[in-house]
KOLFIDO-675756 format. One line per 3 residues: number of its first residue (from 1); their letters; for each residue x, z, y of C-alpha. Coordinates in steps of 0.1 Angstrom, whole numbers, plus 5000, padded with zeros to 4 digits. Layout:
<nodes>
NUM = a = X Z Y  ...;
</nodes>
This chain:
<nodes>
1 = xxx = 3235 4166 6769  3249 4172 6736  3290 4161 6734;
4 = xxx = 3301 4139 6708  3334 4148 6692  3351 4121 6680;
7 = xxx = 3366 4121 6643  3404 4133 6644  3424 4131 6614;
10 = xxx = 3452 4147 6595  3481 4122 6602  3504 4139 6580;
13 = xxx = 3482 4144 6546  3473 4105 6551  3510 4098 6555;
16 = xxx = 3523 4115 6525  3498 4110 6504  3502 4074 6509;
19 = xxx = 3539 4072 6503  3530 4091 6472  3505 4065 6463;
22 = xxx = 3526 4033 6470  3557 4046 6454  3542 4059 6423;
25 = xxx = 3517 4023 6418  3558 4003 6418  3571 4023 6389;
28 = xxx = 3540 4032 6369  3542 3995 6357  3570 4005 6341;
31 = xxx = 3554 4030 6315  3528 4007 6307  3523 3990 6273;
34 = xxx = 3508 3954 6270  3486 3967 6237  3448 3963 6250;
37 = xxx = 3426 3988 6244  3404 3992 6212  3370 3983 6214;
40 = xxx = 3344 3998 6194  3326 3990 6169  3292 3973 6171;
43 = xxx = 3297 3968 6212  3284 3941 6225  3311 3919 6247;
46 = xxx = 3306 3891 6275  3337 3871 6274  3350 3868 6316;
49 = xxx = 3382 3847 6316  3408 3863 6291  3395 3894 6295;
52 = xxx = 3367 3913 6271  3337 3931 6288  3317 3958 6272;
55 = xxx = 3279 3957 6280  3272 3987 6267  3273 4023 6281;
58 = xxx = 3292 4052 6273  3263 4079 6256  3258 4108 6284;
61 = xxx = 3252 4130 6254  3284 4149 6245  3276 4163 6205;
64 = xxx = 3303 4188 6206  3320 4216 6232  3339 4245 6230;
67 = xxx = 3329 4258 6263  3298 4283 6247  3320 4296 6221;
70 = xxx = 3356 4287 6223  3353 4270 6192  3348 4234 6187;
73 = xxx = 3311 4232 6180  3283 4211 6178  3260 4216 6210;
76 = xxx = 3228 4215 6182  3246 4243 6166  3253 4268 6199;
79 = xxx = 3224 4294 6205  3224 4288 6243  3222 4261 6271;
82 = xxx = 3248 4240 6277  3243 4211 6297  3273 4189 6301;
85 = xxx = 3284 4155 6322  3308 4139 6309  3329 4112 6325;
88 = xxx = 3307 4085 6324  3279 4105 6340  3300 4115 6366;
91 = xxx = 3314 4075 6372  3278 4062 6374  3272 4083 6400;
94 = xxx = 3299 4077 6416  3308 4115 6428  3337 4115 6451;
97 = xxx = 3337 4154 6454  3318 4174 6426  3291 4186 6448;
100 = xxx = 3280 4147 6446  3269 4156 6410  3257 4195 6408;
103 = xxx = 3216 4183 6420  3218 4160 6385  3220 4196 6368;
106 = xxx = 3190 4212 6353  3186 4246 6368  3214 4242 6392;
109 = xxx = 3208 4241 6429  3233 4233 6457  3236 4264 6484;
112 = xxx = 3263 4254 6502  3284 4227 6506  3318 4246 6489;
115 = xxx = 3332 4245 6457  3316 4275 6448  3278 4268 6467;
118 = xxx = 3261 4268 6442  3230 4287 6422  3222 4288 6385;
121 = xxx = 3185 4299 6373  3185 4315 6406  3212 4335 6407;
124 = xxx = 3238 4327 6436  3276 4325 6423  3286 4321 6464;
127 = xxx = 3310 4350 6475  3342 4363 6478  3352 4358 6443;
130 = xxx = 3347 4328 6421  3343 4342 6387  3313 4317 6379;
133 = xxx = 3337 4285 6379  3362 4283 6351  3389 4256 6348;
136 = xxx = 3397 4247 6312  3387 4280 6304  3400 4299 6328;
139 = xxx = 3388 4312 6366  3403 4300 6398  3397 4276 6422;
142 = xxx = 3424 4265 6441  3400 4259 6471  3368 4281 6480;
145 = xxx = 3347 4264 6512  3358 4227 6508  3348 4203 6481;
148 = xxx = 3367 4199 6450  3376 4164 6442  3360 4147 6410;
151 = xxx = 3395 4121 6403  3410 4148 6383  3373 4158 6362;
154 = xxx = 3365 4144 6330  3337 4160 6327  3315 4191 6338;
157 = xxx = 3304 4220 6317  3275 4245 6330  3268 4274 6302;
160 = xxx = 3239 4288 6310  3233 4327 6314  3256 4355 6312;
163 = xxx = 3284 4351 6287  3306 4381 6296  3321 4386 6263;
166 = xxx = 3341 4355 6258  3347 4353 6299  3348 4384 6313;
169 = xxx = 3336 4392 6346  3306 4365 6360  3272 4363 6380;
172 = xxx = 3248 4363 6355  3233 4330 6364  3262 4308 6344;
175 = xxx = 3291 4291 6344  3303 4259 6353  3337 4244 6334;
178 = xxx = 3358 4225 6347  3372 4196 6323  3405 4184 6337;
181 = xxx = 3424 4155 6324  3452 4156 6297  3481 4133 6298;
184 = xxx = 3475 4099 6272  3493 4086 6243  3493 4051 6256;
187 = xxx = 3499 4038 6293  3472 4032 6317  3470 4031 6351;
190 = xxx = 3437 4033 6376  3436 4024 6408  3402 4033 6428;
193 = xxx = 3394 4030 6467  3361 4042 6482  3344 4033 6516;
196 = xxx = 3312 4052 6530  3293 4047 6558  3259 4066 6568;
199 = xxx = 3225 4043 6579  3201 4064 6590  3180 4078 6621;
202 = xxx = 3216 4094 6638  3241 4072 6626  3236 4030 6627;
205 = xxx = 3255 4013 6595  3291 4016 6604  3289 4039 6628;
208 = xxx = 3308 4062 6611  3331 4055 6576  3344 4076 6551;
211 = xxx = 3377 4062 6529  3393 4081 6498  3418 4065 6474;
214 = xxx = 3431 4073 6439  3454 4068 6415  3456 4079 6380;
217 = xxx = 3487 4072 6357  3495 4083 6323  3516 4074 6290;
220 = xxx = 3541 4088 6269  3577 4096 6294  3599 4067 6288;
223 = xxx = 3602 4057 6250  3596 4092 6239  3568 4099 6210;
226 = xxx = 3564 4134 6220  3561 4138 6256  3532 4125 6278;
229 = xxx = 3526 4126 6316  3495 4120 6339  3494 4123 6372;
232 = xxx = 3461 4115 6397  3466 4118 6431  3437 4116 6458;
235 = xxx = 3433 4115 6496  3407 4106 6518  3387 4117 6551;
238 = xxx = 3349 4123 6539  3333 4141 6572  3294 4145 6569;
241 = xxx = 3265 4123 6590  3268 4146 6616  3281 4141 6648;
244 = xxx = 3316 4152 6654  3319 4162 6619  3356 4153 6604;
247 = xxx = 3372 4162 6566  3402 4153 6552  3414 4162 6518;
250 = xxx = 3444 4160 6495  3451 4167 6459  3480 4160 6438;
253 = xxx = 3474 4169 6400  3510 4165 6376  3505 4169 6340;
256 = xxx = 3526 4174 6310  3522 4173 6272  3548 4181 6243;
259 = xxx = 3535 4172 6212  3556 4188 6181  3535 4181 6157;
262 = xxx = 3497 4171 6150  3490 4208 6148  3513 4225 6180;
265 = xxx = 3514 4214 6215  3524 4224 6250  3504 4218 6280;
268 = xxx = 3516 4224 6314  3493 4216 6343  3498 4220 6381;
271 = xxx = 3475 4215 6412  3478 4210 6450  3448 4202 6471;
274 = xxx = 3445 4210 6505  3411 4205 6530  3407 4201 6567;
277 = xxx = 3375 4199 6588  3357 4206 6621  3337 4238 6610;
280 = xxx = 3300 4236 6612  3271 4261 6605  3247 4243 6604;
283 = xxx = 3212 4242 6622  3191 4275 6634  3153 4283 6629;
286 = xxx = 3135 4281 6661  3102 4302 6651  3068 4291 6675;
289 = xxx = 3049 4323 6666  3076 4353 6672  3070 4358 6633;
292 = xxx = 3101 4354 6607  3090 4372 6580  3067 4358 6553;
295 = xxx = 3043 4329 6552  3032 4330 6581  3071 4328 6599;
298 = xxx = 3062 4288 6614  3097 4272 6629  3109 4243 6637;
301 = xxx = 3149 4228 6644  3164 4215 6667  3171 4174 6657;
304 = xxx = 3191 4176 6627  3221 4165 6637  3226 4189 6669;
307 = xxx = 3263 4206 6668  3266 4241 6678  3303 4241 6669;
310 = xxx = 3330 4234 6695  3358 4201 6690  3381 4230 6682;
313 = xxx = 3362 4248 6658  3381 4247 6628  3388 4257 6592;
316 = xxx = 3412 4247 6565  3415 4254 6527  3449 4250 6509;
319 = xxx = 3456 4258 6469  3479 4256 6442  3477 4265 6408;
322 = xxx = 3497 4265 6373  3482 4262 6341  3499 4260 6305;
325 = xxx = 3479 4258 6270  3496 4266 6239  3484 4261 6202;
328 = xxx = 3494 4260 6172  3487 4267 6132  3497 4298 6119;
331 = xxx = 3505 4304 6082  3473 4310 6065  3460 4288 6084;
334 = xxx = 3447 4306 6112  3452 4285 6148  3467 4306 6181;
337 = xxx = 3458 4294 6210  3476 4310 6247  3463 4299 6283;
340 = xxx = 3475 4311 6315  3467 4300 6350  3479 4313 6380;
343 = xxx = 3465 4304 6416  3474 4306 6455  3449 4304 6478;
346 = xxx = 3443 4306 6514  3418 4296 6538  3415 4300 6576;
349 = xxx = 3385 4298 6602  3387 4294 6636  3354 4293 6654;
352 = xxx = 3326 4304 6683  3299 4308 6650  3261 4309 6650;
355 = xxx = 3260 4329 6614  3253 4361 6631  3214 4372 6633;
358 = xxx = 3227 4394 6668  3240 4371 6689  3203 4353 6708;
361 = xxx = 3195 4361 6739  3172 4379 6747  3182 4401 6719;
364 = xxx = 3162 4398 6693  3162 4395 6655  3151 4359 6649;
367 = xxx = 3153 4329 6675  3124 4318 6694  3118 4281 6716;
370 = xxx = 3131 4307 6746  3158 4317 6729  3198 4308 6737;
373 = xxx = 3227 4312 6716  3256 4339 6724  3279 4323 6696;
376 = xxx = 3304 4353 6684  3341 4345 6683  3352 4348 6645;
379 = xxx = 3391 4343 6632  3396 4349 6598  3419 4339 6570;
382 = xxx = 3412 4348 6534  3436 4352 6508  3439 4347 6469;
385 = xxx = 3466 4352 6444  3455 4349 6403  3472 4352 6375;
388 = xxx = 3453 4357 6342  3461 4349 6305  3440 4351 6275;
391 = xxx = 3450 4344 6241  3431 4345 6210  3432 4334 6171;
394 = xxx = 3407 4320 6148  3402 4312 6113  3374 4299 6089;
397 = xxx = 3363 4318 6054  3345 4305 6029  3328 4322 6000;
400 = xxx = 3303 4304 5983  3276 4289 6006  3285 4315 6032;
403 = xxx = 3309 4302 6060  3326 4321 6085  3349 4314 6122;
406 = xxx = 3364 4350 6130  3376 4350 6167  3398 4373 6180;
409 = xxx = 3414 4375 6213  3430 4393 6245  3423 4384 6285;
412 = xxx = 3436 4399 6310  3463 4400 6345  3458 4407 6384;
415 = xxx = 3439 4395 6413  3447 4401 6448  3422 4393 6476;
418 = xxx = 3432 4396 6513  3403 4395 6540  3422 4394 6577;
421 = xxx = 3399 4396 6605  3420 4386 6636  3386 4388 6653;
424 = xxx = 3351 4395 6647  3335 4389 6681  3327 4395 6707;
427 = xxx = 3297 4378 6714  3298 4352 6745  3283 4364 6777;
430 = xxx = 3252 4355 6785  3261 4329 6810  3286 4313 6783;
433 = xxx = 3250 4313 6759  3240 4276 6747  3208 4263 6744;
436 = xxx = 3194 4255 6708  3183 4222 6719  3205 4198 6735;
439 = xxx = 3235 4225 6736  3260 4216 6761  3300 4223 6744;
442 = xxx = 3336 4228 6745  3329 4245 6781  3350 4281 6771;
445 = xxx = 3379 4292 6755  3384 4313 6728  3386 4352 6738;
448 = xxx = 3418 4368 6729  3424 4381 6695  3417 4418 6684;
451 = xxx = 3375 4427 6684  3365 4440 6651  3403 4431 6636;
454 = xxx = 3405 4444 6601  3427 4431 6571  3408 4445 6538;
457 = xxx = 3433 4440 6507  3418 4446 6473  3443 4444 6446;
460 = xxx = 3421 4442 6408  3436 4442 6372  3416 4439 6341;
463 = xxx = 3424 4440 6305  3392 4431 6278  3400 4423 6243;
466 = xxx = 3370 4408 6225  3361 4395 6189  3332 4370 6182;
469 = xxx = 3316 4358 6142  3303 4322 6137  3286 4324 6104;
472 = xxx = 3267 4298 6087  3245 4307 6057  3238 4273 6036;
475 = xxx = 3228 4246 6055  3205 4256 6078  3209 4297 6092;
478 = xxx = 3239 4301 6119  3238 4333 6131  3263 4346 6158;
481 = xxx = 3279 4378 6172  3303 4388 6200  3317 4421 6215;
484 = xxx = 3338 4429 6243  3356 4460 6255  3372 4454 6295;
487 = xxx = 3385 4477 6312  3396 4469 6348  3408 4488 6383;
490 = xxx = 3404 4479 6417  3420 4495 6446  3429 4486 6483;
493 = xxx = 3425 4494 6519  3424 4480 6554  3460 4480 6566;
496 = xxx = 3452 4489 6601  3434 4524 6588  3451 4531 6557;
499 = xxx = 3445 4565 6562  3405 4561 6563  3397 4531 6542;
502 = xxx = 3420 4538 6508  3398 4536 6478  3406 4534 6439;
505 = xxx = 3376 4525 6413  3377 4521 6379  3356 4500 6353;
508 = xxx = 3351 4509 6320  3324 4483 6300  3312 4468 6270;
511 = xxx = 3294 4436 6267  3273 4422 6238  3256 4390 6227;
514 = xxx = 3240 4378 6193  3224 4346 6186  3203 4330 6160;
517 = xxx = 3203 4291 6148  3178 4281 6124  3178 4241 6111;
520 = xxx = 3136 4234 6107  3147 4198 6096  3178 4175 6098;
523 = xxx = 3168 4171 6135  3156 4198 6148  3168 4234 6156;
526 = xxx = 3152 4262 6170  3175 4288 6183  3170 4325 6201;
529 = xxx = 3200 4347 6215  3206 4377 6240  3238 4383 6261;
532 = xxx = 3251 4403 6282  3273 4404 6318  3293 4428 6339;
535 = xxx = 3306 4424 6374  3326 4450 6396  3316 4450 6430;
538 = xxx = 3336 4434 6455  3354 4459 6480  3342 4449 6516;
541 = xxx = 3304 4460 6509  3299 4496 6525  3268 4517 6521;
544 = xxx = 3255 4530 6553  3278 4564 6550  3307 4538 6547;
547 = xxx = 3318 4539 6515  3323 4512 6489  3314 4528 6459;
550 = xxx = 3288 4509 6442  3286 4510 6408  3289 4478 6387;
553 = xxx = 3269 4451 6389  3253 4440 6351  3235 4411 6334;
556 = xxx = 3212 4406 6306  3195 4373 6291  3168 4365 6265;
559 = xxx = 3164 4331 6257  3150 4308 6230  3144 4269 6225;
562 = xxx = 3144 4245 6208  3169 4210 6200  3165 4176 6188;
565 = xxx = 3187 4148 6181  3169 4117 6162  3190 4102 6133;
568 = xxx = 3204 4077 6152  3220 4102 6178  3207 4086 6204;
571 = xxx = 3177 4109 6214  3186 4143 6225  3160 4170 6231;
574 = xxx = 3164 4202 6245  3136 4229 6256  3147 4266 6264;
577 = xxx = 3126 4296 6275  3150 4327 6292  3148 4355 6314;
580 = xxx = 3179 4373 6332  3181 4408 6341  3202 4419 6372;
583 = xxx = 3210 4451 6379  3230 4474 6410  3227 4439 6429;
586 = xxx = 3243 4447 6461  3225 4432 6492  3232 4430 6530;
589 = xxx = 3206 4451 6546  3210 4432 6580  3227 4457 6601;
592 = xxx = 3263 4459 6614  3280 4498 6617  3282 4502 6657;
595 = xxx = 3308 4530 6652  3332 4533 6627  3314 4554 6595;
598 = xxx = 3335 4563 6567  3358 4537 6553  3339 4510 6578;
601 = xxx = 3348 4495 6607  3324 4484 6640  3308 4448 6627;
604 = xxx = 3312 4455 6595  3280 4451 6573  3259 4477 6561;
607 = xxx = 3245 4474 6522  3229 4486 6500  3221 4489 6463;
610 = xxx = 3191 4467 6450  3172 4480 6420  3166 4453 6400;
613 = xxx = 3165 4415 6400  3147 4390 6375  3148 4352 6366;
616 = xxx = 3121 4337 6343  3120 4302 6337  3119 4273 6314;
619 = xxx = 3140 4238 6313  3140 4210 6294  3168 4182 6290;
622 = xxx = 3163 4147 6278  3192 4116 6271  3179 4089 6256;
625 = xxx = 3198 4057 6250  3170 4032 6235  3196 4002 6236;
628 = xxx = 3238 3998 6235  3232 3985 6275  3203 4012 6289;
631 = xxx = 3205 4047 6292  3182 4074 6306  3184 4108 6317;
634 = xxx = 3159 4136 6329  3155 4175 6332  3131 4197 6346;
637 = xxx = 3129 4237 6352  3107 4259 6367  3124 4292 6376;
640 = xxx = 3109 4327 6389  3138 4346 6402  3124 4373 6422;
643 = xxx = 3128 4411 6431  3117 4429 6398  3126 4466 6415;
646 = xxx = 3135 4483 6445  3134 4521 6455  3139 4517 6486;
649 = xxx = 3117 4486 6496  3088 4489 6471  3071 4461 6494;
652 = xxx = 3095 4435 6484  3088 4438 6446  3078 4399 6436;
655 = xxx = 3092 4381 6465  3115 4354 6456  3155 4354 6460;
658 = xxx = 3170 4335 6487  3179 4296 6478  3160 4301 6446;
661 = xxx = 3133 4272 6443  3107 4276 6413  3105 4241 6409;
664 = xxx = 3133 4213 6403  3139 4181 6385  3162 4153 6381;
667 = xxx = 3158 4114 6367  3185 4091 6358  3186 4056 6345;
670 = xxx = 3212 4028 6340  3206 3994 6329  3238 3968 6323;
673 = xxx = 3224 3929 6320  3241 3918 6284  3234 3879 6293;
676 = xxx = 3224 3852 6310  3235 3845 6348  3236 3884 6355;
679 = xxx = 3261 3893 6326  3290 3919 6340  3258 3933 6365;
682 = xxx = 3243 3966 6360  3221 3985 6381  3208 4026 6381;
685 = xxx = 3181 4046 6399  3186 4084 6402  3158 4111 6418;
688 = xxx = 3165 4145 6425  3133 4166 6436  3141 4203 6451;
691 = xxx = 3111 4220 6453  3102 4247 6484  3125 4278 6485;
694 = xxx = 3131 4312 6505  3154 4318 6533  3167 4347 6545;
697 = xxx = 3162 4383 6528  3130 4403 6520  3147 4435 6527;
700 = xxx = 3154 4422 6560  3138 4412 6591  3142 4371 6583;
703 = xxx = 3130 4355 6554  3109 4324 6556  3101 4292 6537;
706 = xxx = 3120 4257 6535  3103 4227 6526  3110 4210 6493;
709 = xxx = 3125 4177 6492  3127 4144 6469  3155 4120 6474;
712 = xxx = 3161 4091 6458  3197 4073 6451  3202 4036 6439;
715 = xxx = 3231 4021 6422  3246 3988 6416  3276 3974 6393;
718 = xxx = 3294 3948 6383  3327 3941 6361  3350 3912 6368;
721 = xxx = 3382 3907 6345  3399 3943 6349  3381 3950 6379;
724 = xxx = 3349 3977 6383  3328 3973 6416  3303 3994 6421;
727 = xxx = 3279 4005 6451  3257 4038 6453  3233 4043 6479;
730 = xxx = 3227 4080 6483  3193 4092 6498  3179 4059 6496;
733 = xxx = 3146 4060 6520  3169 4086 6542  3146 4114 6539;
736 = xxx = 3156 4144 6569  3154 4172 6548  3169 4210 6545;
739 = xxx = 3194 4216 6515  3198 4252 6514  3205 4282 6539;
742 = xxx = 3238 4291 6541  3228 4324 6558  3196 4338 6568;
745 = xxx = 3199 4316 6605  3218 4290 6595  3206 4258 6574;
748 = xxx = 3221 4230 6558  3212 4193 6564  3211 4168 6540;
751 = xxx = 3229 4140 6539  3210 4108 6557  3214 4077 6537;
754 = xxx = 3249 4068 6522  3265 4035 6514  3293 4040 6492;
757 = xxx = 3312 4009 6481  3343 4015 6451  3365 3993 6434;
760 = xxx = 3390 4000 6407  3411 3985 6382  3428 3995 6352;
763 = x = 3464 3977 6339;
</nodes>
């Protein structure tokens, strides 16, 4: 029989975090003003009591960003793709963590369930690093495998493409920006408490409840016109359907603002989160015909919610970071601008793990309905340390009808990454083996530490300075430019070889990108650009003479489209063709070293150097807000991302990239009743359709087809005096489907059907 763990939680992050929340909700009172906010223009109102009600909806549609150029721009004006939700996207779908929200994306696919698991136009940004998510501008996530939490986001940036020469080092898929909140002029406070419980084939309605509270104050500090605070703080336990399955999160976000002036301001920032939960892998293929390559690899699963993780089975995420912005307005008009951000990170896990492709018995490379399951002892703890900075100037020239925004600036600092391997294995014996049905647990203790123990440190400093030209020509030709110069070293070793594993690389690099905006009319703009990416390689891949070597990894995009906004500004268009280039792609070729080789130790992975990888595709984004109260949102893309080249496995040329589906789309709607007996009630209807994708590697011995998926998510809302209930239903006809592969045996399960009831208020 299969053992039910039963949820355990994190007494003392519940504890503090609600003395945090109860202390700071008596004296946040004290900041506040009595002065109401402002309500705009032209919005319709239904009168509840004393208080005044908006029926209309905040415009998804964000008409300016600084995230594609680091300038403020207007979106129609940017030669690129830049999809953006902003705060009231993210509230209407009520996202508790920000992987609630990445499926609403056009061309972004969840692979994982982590803060950095997901793809964009096909290319992974999962790995060691995090270089594809940005926060305010700069990388570094304070966590890496548990969800980030959406109370301190107002809103969510996803560039699309490589963009190496404003950002440095990156996948070439895109990036995703982080929009943190900034401390307020006037005092507000926000309360908001969230209850979940799953519905579905494995789990009856309250079964099985998730909680999370927030709060988020701001206002000037005291009486003072110059100094402004905000603080959010959130904690919760927000464990998956599955059984056993426990998470438990908290994240404290301080925030300070100094205002001098109109034109110069200091902005200080901190972070804390930390994330605990029973570990889980996932599900395992089960193929009926001893085939897992190709079409014709036919599998099934075990029920999707069978466990093959232990009570004990752990892992935990912790993080802190410091941020501070500085800008100002130099004489002559030119404005400086300084950001720094420096992050800790570490994360442990603690488990008897499927995600190893040698571990069935009998041996074999895929699983079969005969197969059991030697799970392999793993105990590792990953570190991170960053501190960056990048500061840059700009100013605008005019001369006659030609208008220009130089922008010049500086990045650079130090990473440190530490991968320590307590253990890695061994395998359980075969009479310790579970089955893949029906798996019987928590019968064996962990093996002692020491099998396969290596501690890999990789210490990496880079230094780029880069220039970029906005340049307008009359009132209808932008035209764009950028250059970078970086220049960057990484060195490390495994401390418990020093003697054999030393290496020292160097990366010398220049990155490109032009782009080309041409007005047709007052409403339409047709734009075409090309960009450029570079990427060293992170240190713990080894070719199969065990070194780690391998040249840079690089990035190139062509892409052209075309954007509309009506006159009213409440129809936005946007239709882009691309394709991305990647080259020295490193992949794992799906053998371990069985004797130490070169720099490598026994378990390590053997790679090698792909030749080239390519992503073709086309998307389209609409928004359309017909009326104050309804508002509708859509995308679709079709994506090729495939193996373009490969010397060494010819055969694979054509065959798609792992978690890389051709076809997706997304649909949401919101409708608030202005009158009648439903005034205050609104209600919204969201579909996200994945199409099929590829697990697995086709250099490998495993690759084989998922299914796609469509799942549907309802909404319903309603605003009382100060108070905003709302309740999303996620997975609404609780499909069983498969997310993603997290590794080439292991799957992810989506969620079954989700009730998720919130309630805030705002003083």
């Amino acid at each position: 029989m299969k053992t039910r763990v039963p949820y355990r939680a994190s007494v003392s992050s519940h504890m503090v975090a609600s003395a945090l929340l109860i202390s700071l909700g008596a004296i946040a009172p004290a900041f506040a003003q009595s002065t109401p906010p402002a309500t705009k223009a032209g919005d319709e109102v239904v009168q509840l009591d004393a208080f005044k009600v908006t029926t209309s909806i905040e415009s998804y549609h964000q008409t300016s960003s600084s995230m594609a150029s680091k300038l403020p721009m207007d979106t129609k004006e940017l030669a690129s793709s830049l999809s953006i939700l902003n705060a009231s996207a993210i509230t209407d779908r009520n996202a508790v963590v920000l992987t609630d929200v990445v499926a609403y994306v056009v061309g972004a696919t969840a692979s994982q369930n982590s803060v950095n698991g997901f793809s964009f136009r096909g290319f992974p940004n999962t790995g060691s690093y995090t270089q594809n998510i940005q926060y305010d501008g700069l990388m570094g996530a304070t966590l890496k495998k548990g969800g980030a939490s959406a109370s301190n986001v107002d809103s969510l940036e996803f560039l699309k493409g490589p963009n190496g020469v404003l950002y440095g080092q990156m996948n070439p898929g895109g990036l995703l920006n982080i929009v943190t909140k900034n401390p307020k002029e006037i005092s507000e406070t926000t309360v908001r408490t969230t209850v979940s419980t799953f519905a579905g084939n494995f789990n009856n309605f309250g079964d099985k409840t998730n909680e999370t509270i927030s709060l988020d104050t701001t206002g000037p500090v005291g009486t003072s016109t110059h100094l402004f605070y905000r603080l959010v703080v959130d904690t919760g336990h927000q464990p998956s359907s599955r059984p056993g399955n426990w998470d438990n999160a908290l994240s404290i976000y301080p925030a300070l603002t100094y205002k001098w002036n109109a034109e110069t301001q200091l902005q200080l920032k901190f972070e804390s989160s930390e994330d605990f939960r029973r570990q889980d892998d996932g599900v395992t293929p089960i193929f009926t015909n001893k085939v897992a390559f190709g079409p014709t690899a036919y599998y099934y699963t075990a029920p999707l919610d069978t466990v093959y993780e232990d009570a004990k089975d752990k892992a935990t995420d912790r993080g802190s970071a410091a941020a501070m912005k500085f800008q100002t307005i130099l004489p002559g008009d030119w404005t400086l601008r300084v950001q720094s951000r420096s992050v800790w990170h570490l994360d442990v896990v603690r488990e008897l793990t499927i995600n190893n492709a040698n571990v069935f018995n009998p041996t074999s490379a895929f699983a079969n309905p005969a197969s059991t399951l030697r799970r392999q002892y793993n105990y590792v703890k990953n570190g991170h340390r960053y501190n960056f900075v990048d500061a840059n100037i700009y100013h605008t020239f005019t001369t006659g009808k030609l208008t220009q925004i130089v922008l010049a600036g500086v990045g650079g600092g130090g990473e440190f990454f530490g991968n320590s391997r307590l253990a890695f294995g061994p395998n359980q014996l075969v009479a310790q083996a579970v089955t893949l049905t029906n798996p019987l647990l928590d019968q064996f203790a962990y093996p002692a530490d020491g099998t396969g123990a290596t501690n890999q440190v990789t210490w990496q400093n880079a230094f780029g300075q880069y220039i970029s030209d906005q340049i307008k020509f009359g009132d209808s030709l932008h035209l764009s430019a950028g250059f970078r110069h970086d220049r960057q070293r990484v060195h490390g070793a495994n401390t418990l070889a020093p003697a054999l594993t030393t290496f020292a690389t160097e990366l010398k690099a220049n990155t490109k990108q032009l782009g080309l905006v041409y007005d047709l009319t007052s409403n339409i703009s047709a734009y075409t650009s090309w960009s450029q990416s570079i990427k060293p390689q992170t240190n713990i891949a080894f070719d199969a003479s065990g070194n780690s070597t391998f040249p840079p990894e690089t990035g190139e995009q062509y892409e052209g489209g075309l954007k509309f906004d009506n006159a009213s500004k409440n129809l936005n268009v946007t239709i882009a063709g691309y394709e991305i280039n990647r080259t020295n792609v490193v992949v794992a070729s799906g053998t371990n070293f069985t004797v130490a080789t070169g720099a490598a130790q026994v378990g390590q992975a053997i790679s090698r150097l792909d030749g080239k990888q390519t992503s073709k595709g086309i998307e389209t984004e609409i928004q359309w807000q017909p009326i104050p109260n309804w508002q509708l949102q859509a995308g679709y893309a079709y994506s090729k991302a495939i193996i373009a080249a490969s010397l060494k496995n010819p055969t694979t040329v054509g065959m798609d990239l792992a978690n890389a589906p051709r076809v997706s789309g997304n649909f949401w709607t919101r409708y608030n009743f202005k009158d009648g007996g439903l005034k205050g009630f609104g209600v919204g209807t969201g579909v996200i359709y994945v199409g099929k994708a590829w697990a697995g590697d086709p250099t490998t011995t495993v690759y084989y087809n998922m299914p796609g998926y469509a799942r549907v998510d309802s909404s319903a809302y309603y605003v009382w005096k100060k108070y905003r209930f709302s309740l999303n239903i996620q997975n609404l006809l609780d499909r069983r489907y498969i997310s993603s592969a997290q590794s080439a045996l292991t799957l992810n399960m989506g969620e079954e059907r989700k009730f998720t009831f919130s309630a805030s208020t705002k003083f």
